[in-house]
C-alpha positions in Angstrom: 113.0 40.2 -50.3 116.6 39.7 -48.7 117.6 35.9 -49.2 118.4 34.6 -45.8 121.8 33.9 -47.2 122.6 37.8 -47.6 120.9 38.6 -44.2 123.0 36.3 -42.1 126.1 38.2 -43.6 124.8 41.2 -42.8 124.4 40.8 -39.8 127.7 38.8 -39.4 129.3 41.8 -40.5 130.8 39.9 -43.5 131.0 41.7 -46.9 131.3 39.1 -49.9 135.0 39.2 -50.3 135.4 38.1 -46.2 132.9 35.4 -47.4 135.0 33.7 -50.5 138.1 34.4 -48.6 136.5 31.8 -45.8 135.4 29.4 -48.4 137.0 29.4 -51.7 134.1 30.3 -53.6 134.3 33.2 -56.1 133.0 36.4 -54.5 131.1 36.9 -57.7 129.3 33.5 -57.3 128.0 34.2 -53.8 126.8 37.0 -55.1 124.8 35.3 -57.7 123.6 33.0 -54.7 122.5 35.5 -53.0 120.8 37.0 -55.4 119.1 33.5 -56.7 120.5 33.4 -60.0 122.6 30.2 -59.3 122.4 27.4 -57.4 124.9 26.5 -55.2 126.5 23.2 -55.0 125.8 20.9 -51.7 129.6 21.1 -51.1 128.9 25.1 -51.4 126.3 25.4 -49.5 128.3 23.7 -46.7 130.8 25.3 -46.8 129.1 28.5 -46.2 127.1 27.1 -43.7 130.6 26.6 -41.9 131.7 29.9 -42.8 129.0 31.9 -41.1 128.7 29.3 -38.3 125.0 28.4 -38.7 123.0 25.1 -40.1 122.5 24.6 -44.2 118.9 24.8 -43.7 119.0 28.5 -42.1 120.8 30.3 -45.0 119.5 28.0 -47.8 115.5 27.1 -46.7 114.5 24.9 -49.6 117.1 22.3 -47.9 114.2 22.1 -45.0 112.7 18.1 -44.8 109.1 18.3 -46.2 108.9 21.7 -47.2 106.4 22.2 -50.1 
């Protein structure tokens, strides 16, 4: 399954490197986010939230209210 994280940069037609370039965060970190095997910080997550121009809770699901 393609995290939604990964799937929104496809589709932005960002590769990793574009991604830490727009927020500071090591490229091989978002690629351990995407791939689940860290977590990111709330700061993080924000930030690439604002980098790929969508809300936290569409690229990181688990943020949704009630959920579970």
């Amino acid at each position: 399954m393609i995290s939604p994280l990964r799937e929104k940069r496809f589709f932005d037609e960002l590769s990793i490197y574009d991604l830490s370039q727009n927020t500071g965060i090591d490229p091989s970190k978002i690629s351990l986010i995407e791939r689940g095997y860290k977590a990111p910080s709330a700061d993080e997550k924000r930030k690439i939230a604002k980098a790929l121009n969508c809300d936290v809770t569409d690229i990181f699901p688990e943020e949704k209210v009630g959920n579970g």
